[in-house]
C-alpha positions as CSV (number, residue, x, y, z in Angstrom):
1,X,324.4,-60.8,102.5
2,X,323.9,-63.3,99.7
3,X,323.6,-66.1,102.5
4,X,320.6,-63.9,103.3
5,X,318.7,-65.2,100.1
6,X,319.5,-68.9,100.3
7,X,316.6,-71.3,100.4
8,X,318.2,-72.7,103.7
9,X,317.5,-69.2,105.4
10,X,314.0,-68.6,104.2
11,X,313.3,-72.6,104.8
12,X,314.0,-72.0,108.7
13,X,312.4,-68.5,108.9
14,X,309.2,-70.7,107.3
15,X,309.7,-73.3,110.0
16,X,309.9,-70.6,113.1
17,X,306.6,-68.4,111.7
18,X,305.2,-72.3,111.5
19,X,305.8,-72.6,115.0
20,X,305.2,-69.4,115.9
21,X,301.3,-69.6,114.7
22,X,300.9,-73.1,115.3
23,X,302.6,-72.8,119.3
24,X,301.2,-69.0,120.2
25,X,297.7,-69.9,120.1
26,X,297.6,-70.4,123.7
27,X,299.4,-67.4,124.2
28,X,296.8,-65.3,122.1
29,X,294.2,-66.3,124.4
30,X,296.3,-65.3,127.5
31,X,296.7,-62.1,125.9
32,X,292.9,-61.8,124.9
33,X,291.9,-62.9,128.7
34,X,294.1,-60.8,130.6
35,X,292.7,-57.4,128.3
36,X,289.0,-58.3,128.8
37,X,288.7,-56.2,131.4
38,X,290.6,-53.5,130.0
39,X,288.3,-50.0,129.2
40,X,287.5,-50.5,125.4
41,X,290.6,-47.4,124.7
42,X,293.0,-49.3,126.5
43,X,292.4,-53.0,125.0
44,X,294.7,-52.4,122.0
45,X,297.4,-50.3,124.1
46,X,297.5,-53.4,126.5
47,X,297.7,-56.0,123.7
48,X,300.8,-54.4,121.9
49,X,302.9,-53.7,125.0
50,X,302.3,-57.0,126.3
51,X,302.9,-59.0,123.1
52,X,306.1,-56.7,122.9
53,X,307.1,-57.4,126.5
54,X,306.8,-60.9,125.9
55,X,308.8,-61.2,122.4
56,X,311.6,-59.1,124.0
57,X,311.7,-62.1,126.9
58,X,311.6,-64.5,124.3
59,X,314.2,-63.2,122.2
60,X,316.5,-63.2,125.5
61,X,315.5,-66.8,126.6
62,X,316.1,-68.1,122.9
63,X,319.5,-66.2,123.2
64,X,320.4,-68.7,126.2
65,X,318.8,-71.1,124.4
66,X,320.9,-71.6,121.4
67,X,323.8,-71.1,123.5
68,X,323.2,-73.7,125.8
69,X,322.4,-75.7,122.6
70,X,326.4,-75.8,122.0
71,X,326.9,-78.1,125.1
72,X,327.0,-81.7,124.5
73,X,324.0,-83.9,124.9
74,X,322.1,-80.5,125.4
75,X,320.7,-80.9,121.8
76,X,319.6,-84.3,122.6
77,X,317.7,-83.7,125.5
78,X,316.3,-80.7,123.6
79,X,315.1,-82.7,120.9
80,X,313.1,-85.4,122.8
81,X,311.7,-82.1,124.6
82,X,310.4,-81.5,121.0
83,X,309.3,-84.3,120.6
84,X,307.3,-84.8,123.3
85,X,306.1,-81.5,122.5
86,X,305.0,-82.6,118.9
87,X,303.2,-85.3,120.2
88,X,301.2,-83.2,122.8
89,X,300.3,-81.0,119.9
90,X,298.5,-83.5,118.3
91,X,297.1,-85.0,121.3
92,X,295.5,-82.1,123.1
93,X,294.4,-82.4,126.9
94,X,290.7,-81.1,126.7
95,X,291.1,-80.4,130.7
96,X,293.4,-77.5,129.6
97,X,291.9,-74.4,129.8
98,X,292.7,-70.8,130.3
99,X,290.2,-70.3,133.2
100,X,292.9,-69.6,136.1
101,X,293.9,-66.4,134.1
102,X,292.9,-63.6,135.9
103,X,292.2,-60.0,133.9
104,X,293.0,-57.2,135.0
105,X,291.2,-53.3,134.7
106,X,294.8,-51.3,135.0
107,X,296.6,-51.4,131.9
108,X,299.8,-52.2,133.4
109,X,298.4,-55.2,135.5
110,X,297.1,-56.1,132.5
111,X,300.4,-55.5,130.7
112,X,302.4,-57.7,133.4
113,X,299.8,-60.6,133.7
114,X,300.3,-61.0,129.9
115,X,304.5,-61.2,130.0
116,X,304.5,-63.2,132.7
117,X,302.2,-65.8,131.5
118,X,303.8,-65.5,128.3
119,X,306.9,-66.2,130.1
120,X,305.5,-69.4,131.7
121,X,304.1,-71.1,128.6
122,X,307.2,-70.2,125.9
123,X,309.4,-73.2,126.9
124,X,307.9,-75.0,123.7
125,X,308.2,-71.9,121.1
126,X,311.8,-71.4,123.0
127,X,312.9,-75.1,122.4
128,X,311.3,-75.4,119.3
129,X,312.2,-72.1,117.1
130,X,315.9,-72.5,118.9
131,X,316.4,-75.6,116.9
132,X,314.5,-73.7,114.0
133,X,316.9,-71.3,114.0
134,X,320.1,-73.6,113.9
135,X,318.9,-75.5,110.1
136,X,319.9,-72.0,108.9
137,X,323.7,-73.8,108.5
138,X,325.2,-70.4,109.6
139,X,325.8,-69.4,113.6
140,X,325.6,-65.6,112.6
141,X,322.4,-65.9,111.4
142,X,320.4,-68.1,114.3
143,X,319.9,-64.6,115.9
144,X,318.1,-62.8,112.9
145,X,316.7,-65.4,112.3
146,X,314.7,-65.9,115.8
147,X,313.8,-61.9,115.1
148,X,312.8,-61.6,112.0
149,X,310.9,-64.9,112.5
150,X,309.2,-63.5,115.4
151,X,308.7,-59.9,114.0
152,X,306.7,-61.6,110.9
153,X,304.7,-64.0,112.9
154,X,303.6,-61.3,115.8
155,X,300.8,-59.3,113.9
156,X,299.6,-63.1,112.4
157,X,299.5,-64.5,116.2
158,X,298.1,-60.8,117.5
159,X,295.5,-60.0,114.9
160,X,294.8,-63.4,113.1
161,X,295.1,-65.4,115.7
162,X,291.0,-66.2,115.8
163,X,291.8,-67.2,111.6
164,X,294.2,-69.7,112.4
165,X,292.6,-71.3,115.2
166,X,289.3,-71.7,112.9
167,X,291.8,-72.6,109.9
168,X,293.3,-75.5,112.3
169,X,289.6,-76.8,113.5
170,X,288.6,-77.2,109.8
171,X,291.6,-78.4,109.1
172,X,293.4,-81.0,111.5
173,X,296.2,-81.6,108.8
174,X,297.6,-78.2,110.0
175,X,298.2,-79.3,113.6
176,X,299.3,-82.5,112.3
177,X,301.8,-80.7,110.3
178,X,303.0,-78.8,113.0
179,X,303.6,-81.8,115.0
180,X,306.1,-83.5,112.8
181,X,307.4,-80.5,111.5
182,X,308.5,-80.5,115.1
183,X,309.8,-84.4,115.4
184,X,311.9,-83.1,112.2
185,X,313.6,-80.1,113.5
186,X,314.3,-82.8,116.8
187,X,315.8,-85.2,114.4
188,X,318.0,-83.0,112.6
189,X,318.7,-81.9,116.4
190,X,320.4,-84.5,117.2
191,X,322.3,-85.2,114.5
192,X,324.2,-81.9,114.9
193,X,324.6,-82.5,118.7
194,X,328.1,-81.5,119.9
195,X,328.6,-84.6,121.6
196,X,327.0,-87.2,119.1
197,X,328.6,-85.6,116.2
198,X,331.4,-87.8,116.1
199,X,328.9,-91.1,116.0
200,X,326.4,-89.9,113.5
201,X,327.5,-89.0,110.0
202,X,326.6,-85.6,109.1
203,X,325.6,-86.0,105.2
204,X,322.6,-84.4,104.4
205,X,321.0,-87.8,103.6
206,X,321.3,-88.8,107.5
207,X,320.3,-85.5,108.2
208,X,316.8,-86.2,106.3
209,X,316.6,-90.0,107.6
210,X,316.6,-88.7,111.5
211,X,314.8,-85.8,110.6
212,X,312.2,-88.3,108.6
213,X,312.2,-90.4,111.6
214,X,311.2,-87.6,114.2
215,X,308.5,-87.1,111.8
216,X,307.3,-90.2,112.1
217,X,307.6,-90.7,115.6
218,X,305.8,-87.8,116.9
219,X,302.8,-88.7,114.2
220,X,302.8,-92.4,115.1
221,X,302.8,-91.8,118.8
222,X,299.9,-89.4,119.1
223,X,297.8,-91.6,116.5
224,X,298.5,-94.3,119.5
225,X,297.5,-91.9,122.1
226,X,294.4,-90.4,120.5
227,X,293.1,-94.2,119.6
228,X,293.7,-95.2,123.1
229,X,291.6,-92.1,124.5
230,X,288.7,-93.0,122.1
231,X,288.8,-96.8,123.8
232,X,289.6,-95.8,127.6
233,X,285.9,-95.1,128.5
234,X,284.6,-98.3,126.6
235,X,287.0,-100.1,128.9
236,X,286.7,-99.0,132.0
């Protein structure tokens, strides 16, 4: 129980409600477009037992996910997954909409179009508060961890969603944030990966340096991308 109140715990539950909110954004617009066509009574009733469909999928594909995170190499690959997905969180697509989501006026339809889109667009949170969840130190506490993680960030991605998108438009740092808050969890990633382990030293201070590094890399790779967006059309 006392392992409960380190700072290592509540560090990685900090680190999956950061992902949670700064990754679920998409998915509180799937939830908001599949219920607009909902009767006004039924909106709410089809928000919370869709969000709750969803998390219970979640929690079962993060399940898998940490323990297919014990294979060797696995962790690797999963980190330059987060990467990646760092770097497209700071270098949004502006072709990507929501538009193809279709809403429905049953409150089951509307139910099942909400899980199964949710389904579809977790990989990132799945990846992401996986290797979240194993900074914790402690293999009997990656599970509560994903939970109570998800538990406390649900009502902020449900109801505050529309906040934190308008917090992250006034305030890009957020996002940027985000993004090498995920190029850290990948670095620390790989330095725990089963079949690194025996290359990389596992002092805390590498543990910081690759962690540090993923940091970096995911900021100085969409800085490149963005600037060479902003040049394309003056280009072509």
């Amino acid at each position: 129980m006392e392992e409960f109140l380190t700072a290592t715990f509540w560090v990685a539950v900090a680190q999956i409600i950061m992902i949670d909110i700064l990754l679920g954004g998409d998915n509180a617009v799937v939830i908001a477009l599949a219920c607009r066509q909902l009767p006004e009574h039924q909106r709410k009733q089809g928000i919370l037992w869709g969000t709750a469909g969803a998390i219970i999928l979640r929690v079962i594909l993060i399940f898998f996910a940490l323990t297919l995170l014990a294979i060797p190499f696995l962790k690797f690959v999963g980190a330059i997954l987060l990467l990646w997905i760092g770097v497209k969180l700071l270098t949004p697509d502006a072709d990507d909409d929501h538009s193809n989501i279709q809403g429905s006026d049953k409150l089951w339809g509307a139910v099942k179009t909400v899980i199964i889109a949710d389904l579809v667009m977790s990989v990132d949170n799945v990846i992401a508060i996986a290797g979240a969840a194993q900074t914790s130190g402690n293999p009997d506490h990656q599970m509560p961890l994903v939970i109570f993680g998800l538990l406390v960030s649900i009502p902020i991605i449900v109801w505050g969603s529309q906040l934190v998108l308008k917090l992250m438009d006034r305030f890009p740092a957020i996002i940027v944030a985000g993004g090498m808050l995920l190029g850290w969890i990948a670095g620390t990633m790989i330095q725990t990966d089963p079949g690194l382990i025996e290359y990389i030293p596992q002092d805390k201070v590498w543990g910081y340096g690759l962690g540090l590094a993923g940091a970096l890399l995911v900021l100085a790779a969409g800085k490149i991308i963005m600037a060479r967006r902003r040049t394309a059309p003056e280009s072509a």
